[in-house]
Structure formats: C-alpha cells, structure tokens
N, C-alpha and C positions, 0 to 999 in steps of 0.2 A: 537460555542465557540472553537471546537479542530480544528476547521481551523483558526480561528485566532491566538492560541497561538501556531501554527505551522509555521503560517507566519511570525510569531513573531520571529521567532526563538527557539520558546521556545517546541521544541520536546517533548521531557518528559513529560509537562503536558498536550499536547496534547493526548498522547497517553492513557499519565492516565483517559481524559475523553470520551475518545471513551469504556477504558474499564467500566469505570463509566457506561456510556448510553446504552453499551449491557446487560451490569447484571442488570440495571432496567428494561430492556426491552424495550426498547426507539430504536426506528429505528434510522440507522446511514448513512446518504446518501452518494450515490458513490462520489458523488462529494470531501465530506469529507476523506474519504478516501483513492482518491485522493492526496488532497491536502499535508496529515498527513504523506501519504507515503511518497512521493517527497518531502517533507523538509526534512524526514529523511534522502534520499537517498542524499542528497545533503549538511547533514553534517558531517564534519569529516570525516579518512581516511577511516571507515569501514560501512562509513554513507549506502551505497547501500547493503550490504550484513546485515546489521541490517534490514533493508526496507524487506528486503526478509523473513528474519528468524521473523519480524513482522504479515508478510501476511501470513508464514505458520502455525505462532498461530494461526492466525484469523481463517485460515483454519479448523485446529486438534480441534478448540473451537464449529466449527460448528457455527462461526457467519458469514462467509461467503458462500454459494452455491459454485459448483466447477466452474459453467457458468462464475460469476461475480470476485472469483477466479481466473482464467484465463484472462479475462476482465485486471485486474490490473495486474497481472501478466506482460501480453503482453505491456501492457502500461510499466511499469518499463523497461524491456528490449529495447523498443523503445527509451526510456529517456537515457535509460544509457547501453551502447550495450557491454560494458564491463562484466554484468551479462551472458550473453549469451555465449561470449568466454569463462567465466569464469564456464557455465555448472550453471550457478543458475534461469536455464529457466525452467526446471520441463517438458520438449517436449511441449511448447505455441507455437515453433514457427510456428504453421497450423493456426495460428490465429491472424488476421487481427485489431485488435479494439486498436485504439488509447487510449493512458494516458490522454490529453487531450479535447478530443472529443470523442463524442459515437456516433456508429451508429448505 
C-alpha cells in the first residue's frame, strides 16, 4: 500500500504507512522502501534532501540495520548525484548496490 500511494504521488501517506506498519511491527520490504524514497526524492524543490532526512529517521528509529541503511543510502546518491556533491552521502560512497536492483 506505501508503494502505491507513492507512486501515486501521494508522499505523505505513503510515509505515514510505512510508519503505521513498523510500530505494528509488520516488516517493510526493501522494495517499498525503495520505492517511498524515490517518489519522495523526486518531489518538490527539497524532495532529495527530505528522502534523506526520511532514511536518517528510519535510521535513529532503529527500523533500519546500517547494512540496508547504506543499501538505500547508495541507491539515492546513484538516483540523484546531487546528494553526494551536496555531502548528504554519510561516506556510502565504498559501496556499490544499486536503488534499483540488488545484488
């Protein structure tokens, strides 16, 4: 559901149900994750540096590992390389894994 209504456009309640589904305790797949980022990062003027300061909740909340952390992290900076010039890489760049594919 938080990837469609990100696809949707509709950011906000995206987000609002990823937080929904971690405070039930309900696993949240990368994919979604993904996805929820990248629409954010792709709206509005501050749409990438919101995507960021999103993933470092997720972080500080402890619903993400630093592994998978990093995982998206590098994927954003790949998406949008403007994060990186701009110092909002957190030192990912030793790390290889794509936004949209995982290996």
């Amino acid at each position: 559901m938080a990837s469609a209504y990100g696809l949707g456009g509709e950011v906000e309640e995206a987000v609002a149900v990823v937080w929904e589904m971690t405070k039930e305790g309900r696993g949240v797949e990368l994919v979604t994750f993904r996805t929820v980022l990248g629409e954010m990062a792709r709206k509005g003027k501050s749409g990438a540096a919101d995507a960021v300061a999103f993933l470092g909740e997720l972080r500080r909340k402890e619903v993400l590992n630093v592994s998978v952390w990093k995982e998206l992290m590098v994927g954003l900076e790949e998406e949008f390389p403007e994060l990186r010039r701009a110092g909002g890489g957190g030192g990912s760049e030793n790390f290889k894994i794509g936004f949209r594919r995982r290996r």
